[in-house]
MIDOSE-1310 file (N, C-alpha, C; in nm, 2 decimals, decimal comma, always signed):
residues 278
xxxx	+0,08/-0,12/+0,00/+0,00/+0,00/+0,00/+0,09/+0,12/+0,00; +0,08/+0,22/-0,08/+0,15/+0,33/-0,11/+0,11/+0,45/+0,01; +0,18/+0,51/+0,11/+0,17/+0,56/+0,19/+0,15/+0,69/+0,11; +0,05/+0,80/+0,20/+0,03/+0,93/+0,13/-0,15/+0,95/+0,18
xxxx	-0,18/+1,02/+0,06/-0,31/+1,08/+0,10/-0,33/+1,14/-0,03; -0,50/+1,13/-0,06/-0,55/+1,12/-0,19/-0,62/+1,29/-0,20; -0,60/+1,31/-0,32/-0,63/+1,44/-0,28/-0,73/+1,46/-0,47; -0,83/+1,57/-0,47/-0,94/+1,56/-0,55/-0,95/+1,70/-0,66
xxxx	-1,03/+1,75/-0,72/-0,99/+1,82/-0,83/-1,03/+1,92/-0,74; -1,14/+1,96/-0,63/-1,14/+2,09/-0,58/-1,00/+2,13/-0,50; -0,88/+1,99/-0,47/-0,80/+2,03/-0,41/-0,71/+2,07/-0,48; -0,68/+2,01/-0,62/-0,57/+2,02/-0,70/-0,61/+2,21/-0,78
xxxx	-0,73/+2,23/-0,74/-0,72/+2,37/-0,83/-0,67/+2,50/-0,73; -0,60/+2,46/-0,61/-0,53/+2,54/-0,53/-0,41/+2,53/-0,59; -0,38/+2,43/-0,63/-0,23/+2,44/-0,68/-0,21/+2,49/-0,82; -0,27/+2,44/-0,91/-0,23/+2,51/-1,08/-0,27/+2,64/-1,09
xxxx	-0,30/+2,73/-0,99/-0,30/+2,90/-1,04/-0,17/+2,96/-1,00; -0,06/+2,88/-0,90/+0,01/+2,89/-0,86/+0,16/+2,81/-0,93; +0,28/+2,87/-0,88/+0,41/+2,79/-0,94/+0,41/+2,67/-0,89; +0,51/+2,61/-0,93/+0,46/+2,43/-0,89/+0,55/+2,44/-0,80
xxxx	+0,66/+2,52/-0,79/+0,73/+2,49/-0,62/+0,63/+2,56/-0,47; +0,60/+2,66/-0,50/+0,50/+2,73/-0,42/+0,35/+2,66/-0,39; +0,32/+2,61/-0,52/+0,21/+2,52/-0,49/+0,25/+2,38/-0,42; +0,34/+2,34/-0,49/+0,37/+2,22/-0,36/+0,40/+2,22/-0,22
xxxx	+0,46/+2,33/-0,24/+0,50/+2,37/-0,11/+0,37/+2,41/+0,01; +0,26/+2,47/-0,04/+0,13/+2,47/+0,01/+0,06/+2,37/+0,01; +0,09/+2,28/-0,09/+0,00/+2,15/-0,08/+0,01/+2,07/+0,04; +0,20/+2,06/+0,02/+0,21/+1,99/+0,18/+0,23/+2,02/+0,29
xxxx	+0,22/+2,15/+0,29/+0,17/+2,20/+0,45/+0,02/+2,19/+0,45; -0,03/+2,19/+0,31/-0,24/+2,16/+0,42/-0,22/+2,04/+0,49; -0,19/+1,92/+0,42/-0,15/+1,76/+0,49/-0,08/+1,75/+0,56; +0,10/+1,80/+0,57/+0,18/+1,79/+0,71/+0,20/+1,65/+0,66
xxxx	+0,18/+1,61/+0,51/+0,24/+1,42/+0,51/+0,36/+1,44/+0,40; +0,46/+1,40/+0,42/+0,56/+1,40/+0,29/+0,53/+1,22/+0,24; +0,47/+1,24/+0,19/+0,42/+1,15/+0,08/+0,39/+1,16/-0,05; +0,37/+1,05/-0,14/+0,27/+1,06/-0,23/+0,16/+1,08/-0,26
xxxx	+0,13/+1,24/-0,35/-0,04/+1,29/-0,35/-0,01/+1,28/-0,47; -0,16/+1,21/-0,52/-0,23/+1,22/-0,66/-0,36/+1,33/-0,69; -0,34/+1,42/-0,77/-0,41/+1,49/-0,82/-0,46/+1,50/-0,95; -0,59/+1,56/-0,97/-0,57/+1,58/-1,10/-0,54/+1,73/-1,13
xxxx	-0,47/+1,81/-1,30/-0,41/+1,89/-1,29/-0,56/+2,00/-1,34; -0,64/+2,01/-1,29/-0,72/+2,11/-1,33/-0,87/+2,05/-1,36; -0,96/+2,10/-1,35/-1,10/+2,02/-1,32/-1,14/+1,96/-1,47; -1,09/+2,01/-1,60/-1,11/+1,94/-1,74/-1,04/+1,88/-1,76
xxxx	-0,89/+1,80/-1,70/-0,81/+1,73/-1,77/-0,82/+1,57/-1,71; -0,80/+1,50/-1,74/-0,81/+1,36/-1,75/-0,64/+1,33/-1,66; -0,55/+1,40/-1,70/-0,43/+1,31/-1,72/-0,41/+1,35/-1,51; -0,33/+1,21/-1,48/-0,35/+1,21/-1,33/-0,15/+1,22/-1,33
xxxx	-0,15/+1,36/-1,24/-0,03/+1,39/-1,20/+0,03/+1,38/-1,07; +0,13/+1,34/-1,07/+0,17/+1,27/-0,93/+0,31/+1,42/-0,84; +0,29/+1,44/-0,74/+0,42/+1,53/-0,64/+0,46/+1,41/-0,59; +0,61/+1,44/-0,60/+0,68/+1,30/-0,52/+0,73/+1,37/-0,43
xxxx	+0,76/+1,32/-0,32/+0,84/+1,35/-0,22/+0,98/+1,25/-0,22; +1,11/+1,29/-0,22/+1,20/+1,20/-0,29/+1,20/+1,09/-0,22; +1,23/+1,14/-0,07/+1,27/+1,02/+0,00/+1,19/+0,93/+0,02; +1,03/+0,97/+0,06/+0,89/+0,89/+0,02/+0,88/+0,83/-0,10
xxxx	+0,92/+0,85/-0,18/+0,91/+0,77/-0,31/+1,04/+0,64/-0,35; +1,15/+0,68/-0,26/+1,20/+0,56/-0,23/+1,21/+0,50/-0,15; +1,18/+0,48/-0,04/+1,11/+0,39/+0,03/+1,02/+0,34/+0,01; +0,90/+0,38/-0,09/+0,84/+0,31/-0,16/+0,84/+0,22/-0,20
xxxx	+0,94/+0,23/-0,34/+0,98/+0,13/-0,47/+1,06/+0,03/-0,37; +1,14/+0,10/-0,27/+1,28/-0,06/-0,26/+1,13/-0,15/-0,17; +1,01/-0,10/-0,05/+0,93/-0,19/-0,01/+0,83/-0,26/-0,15; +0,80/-0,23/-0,25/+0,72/-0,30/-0,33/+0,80/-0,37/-0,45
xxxx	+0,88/-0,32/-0,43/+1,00/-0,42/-0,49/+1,02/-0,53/-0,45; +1,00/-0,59/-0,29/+1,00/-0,70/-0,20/+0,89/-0,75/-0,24; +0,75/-0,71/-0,34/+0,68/-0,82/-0,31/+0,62/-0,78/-0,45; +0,56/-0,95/-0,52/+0,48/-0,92/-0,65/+0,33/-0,84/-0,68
xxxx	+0,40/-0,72/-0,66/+0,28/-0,62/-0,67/+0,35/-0,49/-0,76; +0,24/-0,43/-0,86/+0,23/-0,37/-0,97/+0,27/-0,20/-0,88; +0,37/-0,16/-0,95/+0,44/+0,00/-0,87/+0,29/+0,06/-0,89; +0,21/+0,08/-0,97/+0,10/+0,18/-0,96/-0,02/+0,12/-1,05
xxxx	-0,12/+0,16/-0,97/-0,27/+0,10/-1,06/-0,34/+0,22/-1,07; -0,37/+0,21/-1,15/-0,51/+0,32/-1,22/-0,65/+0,29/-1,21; -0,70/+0,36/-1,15/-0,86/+0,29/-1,16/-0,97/+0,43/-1,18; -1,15/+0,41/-1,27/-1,20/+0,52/-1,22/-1,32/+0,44/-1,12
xxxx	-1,35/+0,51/-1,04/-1,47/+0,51/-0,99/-1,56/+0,59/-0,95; -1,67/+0,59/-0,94/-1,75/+0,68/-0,89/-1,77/+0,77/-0,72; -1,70/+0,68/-0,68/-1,72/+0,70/-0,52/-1,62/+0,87/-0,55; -1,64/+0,91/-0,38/-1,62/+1,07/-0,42/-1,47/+1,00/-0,31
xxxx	-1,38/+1,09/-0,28/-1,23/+1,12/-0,22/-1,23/+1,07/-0,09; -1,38/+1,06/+0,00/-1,36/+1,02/+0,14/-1,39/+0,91/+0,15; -1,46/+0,85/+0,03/-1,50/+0,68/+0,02/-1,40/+0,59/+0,00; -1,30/+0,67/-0,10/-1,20/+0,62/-0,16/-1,11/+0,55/-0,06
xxxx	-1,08/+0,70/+0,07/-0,95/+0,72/+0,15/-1,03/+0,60/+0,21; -1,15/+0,61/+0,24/-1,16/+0,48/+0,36/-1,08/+0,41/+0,38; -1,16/+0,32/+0,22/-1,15/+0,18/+0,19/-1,00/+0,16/+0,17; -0,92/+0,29/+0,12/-0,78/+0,26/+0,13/-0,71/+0,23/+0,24
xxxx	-0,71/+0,31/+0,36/-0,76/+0,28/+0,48/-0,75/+0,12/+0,54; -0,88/+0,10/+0,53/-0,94/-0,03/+0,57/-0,83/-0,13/+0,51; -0,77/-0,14/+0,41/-0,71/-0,22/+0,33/-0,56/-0,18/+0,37; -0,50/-0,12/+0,41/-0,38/-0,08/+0,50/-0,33/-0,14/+0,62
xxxx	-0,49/-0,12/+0,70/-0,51/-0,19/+0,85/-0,50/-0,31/+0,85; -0,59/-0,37/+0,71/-0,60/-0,51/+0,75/-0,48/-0,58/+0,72; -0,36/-0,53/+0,70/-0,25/-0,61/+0,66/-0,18/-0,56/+0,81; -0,21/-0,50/+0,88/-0,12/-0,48/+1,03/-0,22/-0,54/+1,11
xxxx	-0,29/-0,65/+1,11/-0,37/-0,71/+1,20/-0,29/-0,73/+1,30; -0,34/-0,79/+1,47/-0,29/-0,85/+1,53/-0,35/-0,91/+1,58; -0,38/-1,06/+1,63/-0,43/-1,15/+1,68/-0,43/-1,19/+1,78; -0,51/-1,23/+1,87/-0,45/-1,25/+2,01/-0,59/-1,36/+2,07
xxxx	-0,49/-1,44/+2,11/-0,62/-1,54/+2,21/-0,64/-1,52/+2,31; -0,78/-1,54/+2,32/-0,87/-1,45/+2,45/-1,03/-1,43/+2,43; -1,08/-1,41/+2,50/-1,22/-1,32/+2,45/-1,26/-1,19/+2,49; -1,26/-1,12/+2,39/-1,27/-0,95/+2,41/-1,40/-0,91/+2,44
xxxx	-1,49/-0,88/+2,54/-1,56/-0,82/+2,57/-1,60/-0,66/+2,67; -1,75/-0,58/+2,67/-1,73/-0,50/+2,65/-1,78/-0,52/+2,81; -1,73/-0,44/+2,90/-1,74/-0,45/+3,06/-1,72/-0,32/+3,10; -1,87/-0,26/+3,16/-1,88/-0,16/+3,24/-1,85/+0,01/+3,09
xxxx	-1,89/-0,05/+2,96/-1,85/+0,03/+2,92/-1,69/+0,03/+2,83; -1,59/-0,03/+2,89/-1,47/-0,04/+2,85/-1,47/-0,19/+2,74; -1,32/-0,19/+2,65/-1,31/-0,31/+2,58/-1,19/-0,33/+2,67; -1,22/-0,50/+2,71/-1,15/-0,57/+2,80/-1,12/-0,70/+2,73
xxxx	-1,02/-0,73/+2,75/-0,92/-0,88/+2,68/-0,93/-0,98/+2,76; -0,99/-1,06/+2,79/-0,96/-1,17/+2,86/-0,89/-1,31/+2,88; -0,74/-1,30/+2,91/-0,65/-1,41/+2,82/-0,64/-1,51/+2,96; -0,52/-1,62/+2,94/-0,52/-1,74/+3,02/-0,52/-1,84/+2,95
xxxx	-0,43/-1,90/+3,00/-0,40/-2,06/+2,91/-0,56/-2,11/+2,88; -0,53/-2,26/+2,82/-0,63/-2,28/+2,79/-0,70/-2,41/+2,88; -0,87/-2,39/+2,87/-0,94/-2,48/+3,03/-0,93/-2,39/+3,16; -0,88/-2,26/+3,11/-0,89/-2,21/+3,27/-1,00/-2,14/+3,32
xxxx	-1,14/-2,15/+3,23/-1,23/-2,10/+3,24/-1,28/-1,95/+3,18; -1,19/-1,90/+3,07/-1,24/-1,77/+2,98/-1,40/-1,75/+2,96; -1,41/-1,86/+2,85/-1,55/-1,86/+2,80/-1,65/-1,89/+2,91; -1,65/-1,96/+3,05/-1,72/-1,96/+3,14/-1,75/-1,84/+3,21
xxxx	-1,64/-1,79/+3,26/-1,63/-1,60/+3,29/-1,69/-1,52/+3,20; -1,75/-1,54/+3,05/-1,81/-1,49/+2,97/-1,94/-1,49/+2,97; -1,94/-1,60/+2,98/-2,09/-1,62/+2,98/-2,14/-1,60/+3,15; -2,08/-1,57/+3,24/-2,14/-1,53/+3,35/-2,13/-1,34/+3,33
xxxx	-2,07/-1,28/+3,25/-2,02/-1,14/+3,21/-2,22/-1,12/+3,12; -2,19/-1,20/+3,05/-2,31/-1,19/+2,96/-2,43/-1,18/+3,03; -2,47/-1,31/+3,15/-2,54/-1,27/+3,24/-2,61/-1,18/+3,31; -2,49/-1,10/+3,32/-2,45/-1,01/+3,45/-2,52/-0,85/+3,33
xxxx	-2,52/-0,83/+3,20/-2,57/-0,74/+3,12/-2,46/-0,69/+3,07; -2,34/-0,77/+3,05/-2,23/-0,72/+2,93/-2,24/-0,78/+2,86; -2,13/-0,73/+2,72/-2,14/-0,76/+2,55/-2,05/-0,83/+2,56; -2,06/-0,90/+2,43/-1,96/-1,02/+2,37/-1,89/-0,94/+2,25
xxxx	-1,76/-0,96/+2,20/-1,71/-0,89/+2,11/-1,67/-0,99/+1,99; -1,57/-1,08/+2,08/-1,51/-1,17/+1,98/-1,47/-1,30/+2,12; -1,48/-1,40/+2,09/-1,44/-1,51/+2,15/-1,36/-1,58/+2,08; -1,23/-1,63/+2,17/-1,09/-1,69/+2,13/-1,01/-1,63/+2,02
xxxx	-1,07/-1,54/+1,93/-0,96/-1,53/+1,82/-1,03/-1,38/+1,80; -0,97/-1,27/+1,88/-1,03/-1,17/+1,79/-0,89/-1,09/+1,73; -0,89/-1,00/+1,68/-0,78/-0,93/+1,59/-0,81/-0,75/+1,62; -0,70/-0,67/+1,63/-0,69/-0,56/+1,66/-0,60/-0,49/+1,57
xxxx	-0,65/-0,36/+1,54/-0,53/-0,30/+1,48/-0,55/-0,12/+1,53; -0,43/-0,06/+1,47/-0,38/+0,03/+1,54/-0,50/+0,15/+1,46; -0,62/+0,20/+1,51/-0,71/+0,31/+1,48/-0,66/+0,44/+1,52; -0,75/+0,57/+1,44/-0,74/+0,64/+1,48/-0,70/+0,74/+1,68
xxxx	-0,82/+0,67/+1,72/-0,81/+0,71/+1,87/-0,75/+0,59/+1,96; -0,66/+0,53/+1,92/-0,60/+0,38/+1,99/-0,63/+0,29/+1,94; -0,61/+0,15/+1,98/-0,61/+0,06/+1,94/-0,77/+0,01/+1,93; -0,77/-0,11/+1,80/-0,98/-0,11/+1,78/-0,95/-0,25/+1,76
xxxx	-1,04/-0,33/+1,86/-1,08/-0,51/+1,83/-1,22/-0,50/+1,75; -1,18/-0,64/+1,71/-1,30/-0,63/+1,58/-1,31/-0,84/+1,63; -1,43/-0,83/+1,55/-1,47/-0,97/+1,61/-1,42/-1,02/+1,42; -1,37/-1,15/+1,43/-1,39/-1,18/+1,28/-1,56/-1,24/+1,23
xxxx	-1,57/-1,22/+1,13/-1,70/-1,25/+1,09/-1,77/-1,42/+1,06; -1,65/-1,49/+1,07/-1,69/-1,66/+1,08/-1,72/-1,68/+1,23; -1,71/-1,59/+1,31/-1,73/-1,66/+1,43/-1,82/-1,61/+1,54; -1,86/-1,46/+1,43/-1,97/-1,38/+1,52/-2,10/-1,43/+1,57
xxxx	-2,12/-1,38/+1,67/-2,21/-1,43/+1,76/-2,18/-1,58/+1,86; -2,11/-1,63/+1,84/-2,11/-1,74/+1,89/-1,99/-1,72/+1,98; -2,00/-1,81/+2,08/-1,95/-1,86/+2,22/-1,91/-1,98/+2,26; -1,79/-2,05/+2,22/-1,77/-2,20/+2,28/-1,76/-2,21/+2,44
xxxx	-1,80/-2,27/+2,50/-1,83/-2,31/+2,66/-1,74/-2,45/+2,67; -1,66/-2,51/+2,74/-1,66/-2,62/+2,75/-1,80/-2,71/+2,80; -1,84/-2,82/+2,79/-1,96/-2,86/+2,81/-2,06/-2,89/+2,73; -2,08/-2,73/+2,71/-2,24/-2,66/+2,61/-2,21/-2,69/+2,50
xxxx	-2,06/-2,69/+2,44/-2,07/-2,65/+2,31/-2,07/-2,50/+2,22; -2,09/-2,50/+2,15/-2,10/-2,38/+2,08/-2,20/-2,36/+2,04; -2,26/-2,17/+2,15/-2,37/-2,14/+2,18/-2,39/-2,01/+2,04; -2,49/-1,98/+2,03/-2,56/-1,84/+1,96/-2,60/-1,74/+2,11
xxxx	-2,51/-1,64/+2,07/-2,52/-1,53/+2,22/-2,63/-1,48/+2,16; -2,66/-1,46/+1,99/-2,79/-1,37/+2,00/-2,92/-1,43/+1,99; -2,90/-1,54/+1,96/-3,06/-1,62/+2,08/-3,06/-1,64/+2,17; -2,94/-1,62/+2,28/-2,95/-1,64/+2,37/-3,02/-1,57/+2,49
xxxx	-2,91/-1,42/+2,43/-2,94/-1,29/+2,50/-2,99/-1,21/+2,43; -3,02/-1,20/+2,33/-3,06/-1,10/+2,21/-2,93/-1,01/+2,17; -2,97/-0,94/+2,08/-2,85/-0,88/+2,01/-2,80/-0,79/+2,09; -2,90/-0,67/+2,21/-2,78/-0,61/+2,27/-2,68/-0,63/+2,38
xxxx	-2,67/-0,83/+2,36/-2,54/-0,86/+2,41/-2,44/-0,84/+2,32; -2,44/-0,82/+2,20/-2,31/-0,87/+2,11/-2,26/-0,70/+2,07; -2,13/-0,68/+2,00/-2,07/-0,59/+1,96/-1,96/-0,61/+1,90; -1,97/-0,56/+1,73/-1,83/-0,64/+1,68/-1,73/-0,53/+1,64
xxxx	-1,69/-0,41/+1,74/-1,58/-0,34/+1,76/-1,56/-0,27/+1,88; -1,45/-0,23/+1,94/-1,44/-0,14/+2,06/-1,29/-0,16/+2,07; -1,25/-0,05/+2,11/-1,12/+0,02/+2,15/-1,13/-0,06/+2,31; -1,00/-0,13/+2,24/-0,89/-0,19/+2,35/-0,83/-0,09/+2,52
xxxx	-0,91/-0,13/+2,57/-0,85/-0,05/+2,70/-0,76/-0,13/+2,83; -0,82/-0,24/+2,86/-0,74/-0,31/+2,95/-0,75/-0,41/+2,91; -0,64/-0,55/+2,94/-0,60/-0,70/+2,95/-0,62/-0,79/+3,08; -0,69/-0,86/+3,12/-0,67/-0,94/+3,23/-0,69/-1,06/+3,21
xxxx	-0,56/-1,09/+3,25/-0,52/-1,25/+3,23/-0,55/-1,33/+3,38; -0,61/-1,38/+3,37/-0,65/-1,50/+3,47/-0,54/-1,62/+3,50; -0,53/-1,67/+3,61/-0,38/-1,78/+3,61/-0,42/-1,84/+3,77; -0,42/-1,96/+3,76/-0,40/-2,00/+3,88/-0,30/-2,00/+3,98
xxxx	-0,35/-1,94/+4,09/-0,25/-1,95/+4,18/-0,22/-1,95/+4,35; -0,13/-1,99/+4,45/-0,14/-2,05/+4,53/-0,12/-1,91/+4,64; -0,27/-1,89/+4,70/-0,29/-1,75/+4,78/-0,21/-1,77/+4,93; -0,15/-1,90/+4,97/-0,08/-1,90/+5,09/+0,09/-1,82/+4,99
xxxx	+0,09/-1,87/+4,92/+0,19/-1,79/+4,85/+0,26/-1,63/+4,79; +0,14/-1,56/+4,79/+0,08/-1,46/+4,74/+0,17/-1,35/+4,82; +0,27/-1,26/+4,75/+0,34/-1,17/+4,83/+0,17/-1,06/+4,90; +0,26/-0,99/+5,00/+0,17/-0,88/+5,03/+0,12/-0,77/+4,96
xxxx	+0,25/-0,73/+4,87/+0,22/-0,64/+4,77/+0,10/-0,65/+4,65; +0,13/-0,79/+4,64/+0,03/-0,88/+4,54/-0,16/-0,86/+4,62; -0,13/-0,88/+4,72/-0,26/-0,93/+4,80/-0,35/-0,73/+4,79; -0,22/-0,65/+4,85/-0,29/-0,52/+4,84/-0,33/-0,46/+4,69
xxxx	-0,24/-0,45/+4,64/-0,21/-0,38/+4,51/-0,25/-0,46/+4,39; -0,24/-0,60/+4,36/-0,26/-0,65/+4,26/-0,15/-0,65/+4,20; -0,16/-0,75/+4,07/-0,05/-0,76/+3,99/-0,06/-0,67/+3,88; +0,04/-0,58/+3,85/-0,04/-0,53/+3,70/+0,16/-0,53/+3,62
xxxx	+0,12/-0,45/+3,50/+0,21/-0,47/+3,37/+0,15/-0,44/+3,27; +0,20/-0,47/+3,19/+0,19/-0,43/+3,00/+0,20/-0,52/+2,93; +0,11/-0,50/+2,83/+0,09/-0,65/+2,71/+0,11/-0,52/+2,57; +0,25/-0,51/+2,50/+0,25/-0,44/+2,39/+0,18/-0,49/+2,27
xxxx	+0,03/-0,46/+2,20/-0,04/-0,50/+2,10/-0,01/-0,38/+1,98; -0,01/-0,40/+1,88/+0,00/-0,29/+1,75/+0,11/-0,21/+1,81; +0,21/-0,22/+1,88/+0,29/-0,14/+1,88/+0,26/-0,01/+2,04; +0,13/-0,07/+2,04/+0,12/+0,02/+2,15/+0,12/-0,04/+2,29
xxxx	+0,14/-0,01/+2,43/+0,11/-0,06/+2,52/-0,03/-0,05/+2,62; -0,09/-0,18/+2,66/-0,25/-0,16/+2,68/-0,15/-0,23/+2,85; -0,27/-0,15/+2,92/-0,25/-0,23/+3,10/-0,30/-0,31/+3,05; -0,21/-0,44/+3,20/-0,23/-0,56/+3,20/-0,24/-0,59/+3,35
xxxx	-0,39/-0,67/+3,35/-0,37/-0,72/+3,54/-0,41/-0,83/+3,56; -0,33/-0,90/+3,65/-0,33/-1,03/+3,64/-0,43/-1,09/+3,76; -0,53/-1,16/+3,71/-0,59/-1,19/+3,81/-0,59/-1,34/+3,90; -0,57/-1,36/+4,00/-0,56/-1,56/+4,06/-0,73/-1,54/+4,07
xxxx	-0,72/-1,69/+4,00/-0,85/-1,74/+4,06/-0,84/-1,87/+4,11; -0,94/-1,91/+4,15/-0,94/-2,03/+4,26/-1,11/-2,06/+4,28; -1,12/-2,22/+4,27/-1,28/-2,32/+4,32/-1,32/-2,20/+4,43; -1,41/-2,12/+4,43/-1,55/-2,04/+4,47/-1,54/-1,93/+4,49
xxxx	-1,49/-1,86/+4,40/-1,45/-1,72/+4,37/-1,54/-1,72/+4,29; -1,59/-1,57/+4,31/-1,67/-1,50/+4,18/-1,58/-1,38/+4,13; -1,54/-1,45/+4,05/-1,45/-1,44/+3,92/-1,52/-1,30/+3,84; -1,64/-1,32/+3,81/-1,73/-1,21/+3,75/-1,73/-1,07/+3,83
xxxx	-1,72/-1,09/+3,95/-1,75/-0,99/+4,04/-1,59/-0,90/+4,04; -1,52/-0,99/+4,05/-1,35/-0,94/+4,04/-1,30/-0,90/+3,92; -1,38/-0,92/+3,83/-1,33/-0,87/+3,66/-1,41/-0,70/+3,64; -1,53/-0,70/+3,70/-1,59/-0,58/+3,73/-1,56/-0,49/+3,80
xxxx	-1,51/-0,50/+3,95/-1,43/-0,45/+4,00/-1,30/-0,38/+3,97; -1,23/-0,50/+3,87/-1,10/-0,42/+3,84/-1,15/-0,34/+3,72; -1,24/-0,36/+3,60/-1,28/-0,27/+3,51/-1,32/-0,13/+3,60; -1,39/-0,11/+3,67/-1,40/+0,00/+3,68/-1,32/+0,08/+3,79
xxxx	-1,20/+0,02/+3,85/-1,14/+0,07/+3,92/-1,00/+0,12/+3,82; -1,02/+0,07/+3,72/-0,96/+0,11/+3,61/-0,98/+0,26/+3,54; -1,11/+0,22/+3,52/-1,18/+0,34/+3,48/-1,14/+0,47/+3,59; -1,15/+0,42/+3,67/-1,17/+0,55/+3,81/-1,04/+0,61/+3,76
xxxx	-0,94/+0,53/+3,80/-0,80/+0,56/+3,74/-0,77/+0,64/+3,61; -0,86/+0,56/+3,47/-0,82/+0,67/+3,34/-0,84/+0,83/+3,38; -0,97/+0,85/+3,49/-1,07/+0,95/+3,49/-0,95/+1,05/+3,61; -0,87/+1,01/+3,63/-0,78/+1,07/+3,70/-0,80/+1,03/+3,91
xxxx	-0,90/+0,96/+3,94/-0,94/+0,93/+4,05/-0,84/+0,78/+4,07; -0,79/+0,82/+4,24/-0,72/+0,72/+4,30/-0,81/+0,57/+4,32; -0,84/+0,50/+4,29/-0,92/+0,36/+4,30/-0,82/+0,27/+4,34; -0,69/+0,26/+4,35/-0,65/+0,18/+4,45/-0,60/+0,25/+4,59
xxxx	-0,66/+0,35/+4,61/-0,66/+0,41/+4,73/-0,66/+0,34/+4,86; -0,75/+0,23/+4,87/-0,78/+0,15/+4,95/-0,68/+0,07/+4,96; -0,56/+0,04/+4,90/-0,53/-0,10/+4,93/-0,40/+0,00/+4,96; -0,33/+0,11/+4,95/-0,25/+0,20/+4,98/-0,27/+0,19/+5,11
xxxx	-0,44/+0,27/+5,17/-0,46/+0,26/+5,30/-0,43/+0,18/+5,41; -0,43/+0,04/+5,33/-0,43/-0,07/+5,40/-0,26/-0,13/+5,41; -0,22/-0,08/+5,36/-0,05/-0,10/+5,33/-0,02/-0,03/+5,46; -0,06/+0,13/+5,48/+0,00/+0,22/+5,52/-0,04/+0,18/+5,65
xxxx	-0,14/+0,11/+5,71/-0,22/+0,11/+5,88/-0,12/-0,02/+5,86; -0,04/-0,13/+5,78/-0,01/-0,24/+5,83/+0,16/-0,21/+5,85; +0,20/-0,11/+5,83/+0,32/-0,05/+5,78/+0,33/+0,03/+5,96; +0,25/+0,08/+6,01/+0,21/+0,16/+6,13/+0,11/+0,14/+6,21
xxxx	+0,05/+0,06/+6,30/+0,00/+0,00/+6,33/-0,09/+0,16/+6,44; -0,21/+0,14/+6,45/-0,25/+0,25/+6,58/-0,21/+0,19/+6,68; -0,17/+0,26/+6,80/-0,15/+0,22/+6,96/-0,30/+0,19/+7,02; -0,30/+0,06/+7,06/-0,44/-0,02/+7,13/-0,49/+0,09/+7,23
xxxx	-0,65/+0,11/+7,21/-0,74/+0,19/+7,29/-0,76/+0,11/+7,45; -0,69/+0,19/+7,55/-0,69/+0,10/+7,63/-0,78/+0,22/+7,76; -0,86/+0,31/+7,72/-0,97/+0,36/+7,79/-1,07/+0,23/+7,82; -1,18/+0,29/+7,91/-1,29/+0,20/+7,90/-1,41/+0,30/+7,95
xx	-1,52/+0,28/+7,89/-1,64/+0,35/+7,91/-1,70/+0,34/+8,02; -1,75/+0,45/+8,06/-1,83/+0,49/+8,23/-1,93/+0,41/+8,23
């Protein structure tokens, strides 16, 4: 895909009343992109004129040179300059996919990742989320790429709507729950990985604060927190919790306040009330 930005005959008649270094020179300060713009050269002509930017144009050739694809195609169509840019767009992204096992659902508002080896109960935690009045996005295999305002999960389309459960099989969430359980896009906000693990073991830090980290997806880094689970936990209740103490956090509010607190009284203990009442 040729990097740049498409530009249309009401754009290109800014530049032919002008010299072509001045006009270029204004062209690429409206965009701010040193790339390849296609124009046409005046609203009656046919013939499609190309600004190269040097270094953008080789970088170009040596990457399409690496693969069997044609230096430049011509096409007409009817669609107008923002239809065009979409789909050009769309077709950009989809070659920087990234994939990740898990099930992405939408919790409290936020898009949340739900990873963990496999058997450790994802899709059961799902379907108790779904319950509970949250969306389903993509289960086991959804794909992300890098969008305008952050990162965007997208459900693939062979597998929408549906939910593998160990047990059940593979359910239809929208017979199940009706359609406004399901949603096939939302911006990537937090990861929580689920893991078993042994709570007599469990540092203090861990116990107050939780685990957290980073899972780098498209290049960018998304929080990661890691949750133990264990036979009679509500697992659902603790994924909610951390969603929106999350949130509290984007919003600039202390939400692990509490477990600070609890650090600091175990850190300094109060002197025993050794009054006693009349």
């Amino acid at each position: 895909m040729l990097p740049g930005a498409l530009a249309g005959i009401a754009d290109s008649l800014y530049v032919v009343d002008v010299s072509v270094a001045t006009g270029l020179a204004r062209y690429y300060g409206i965009f701010h992109l040193p790339a390849l713009h296609l124009y046409r050269d005046g609203a009656f002509h046919a013939e499609v004129q190309c600004a190269l930017h040097a270094d953008t144009l080789r970088q170009t050739v040596a990457q399409l040179l690496q693969h069997p694809a044609p230096l430049a195609r011509f096409f007409h169509t009817p669609q107008n300059k923002t239809a065009v840019g979409i789909w050009l767009r769309t077709c950009r992204q989809a070659q920087n996919r990234t994939w990740q096992h898990g099930v992405f659902m939408e919790v409290a508002g936020s898009g949340v990742l739900i990873t963990g080896h496999s058997g450790i109960g994802k899709s059961e935690l799902a379907l108790e989320l779904l319950s509970r009045g949250h969306r389903l996005i993509a289960d086991d295999a959804p794909y992300f790429i890098q969008g305008r305002q952050g990162i965007e999960g997208y459900c693939p389309e062979n597998i929408r709507d549906l939910l593998e459960v160990r047990g059940l099989g593979i359910i239809n969430v929208r017979d199940l729950f009706g359609a406004n359980a399901l949603k096939y896009r939302k911006n990537l906000r937090l990861i929580i990985e689920l893991y078993t693990a042994d709570h007599k073991n469990l540092s203090a830090e861990s116990r107050l604060h939780g685990e957290r980290g980073q899972l780098i997806i498209c290049q960018q880094p998304i929080p990661l927190f890691r949750l133990p689970i264990a036979p009679g936990r509500n697992i659902a209740v603790f994924v909610e919790t951390v969603v929106r103490q999350h949130n509290l956090e984007r919003s600039g509010f202390a939400g692990s306040g509490l477990g600070e607190h609890e650090a600091e009284a175990s850190a300094h203990p109060s002197p025993p009330n050794n009054s006693h009442p009349l």
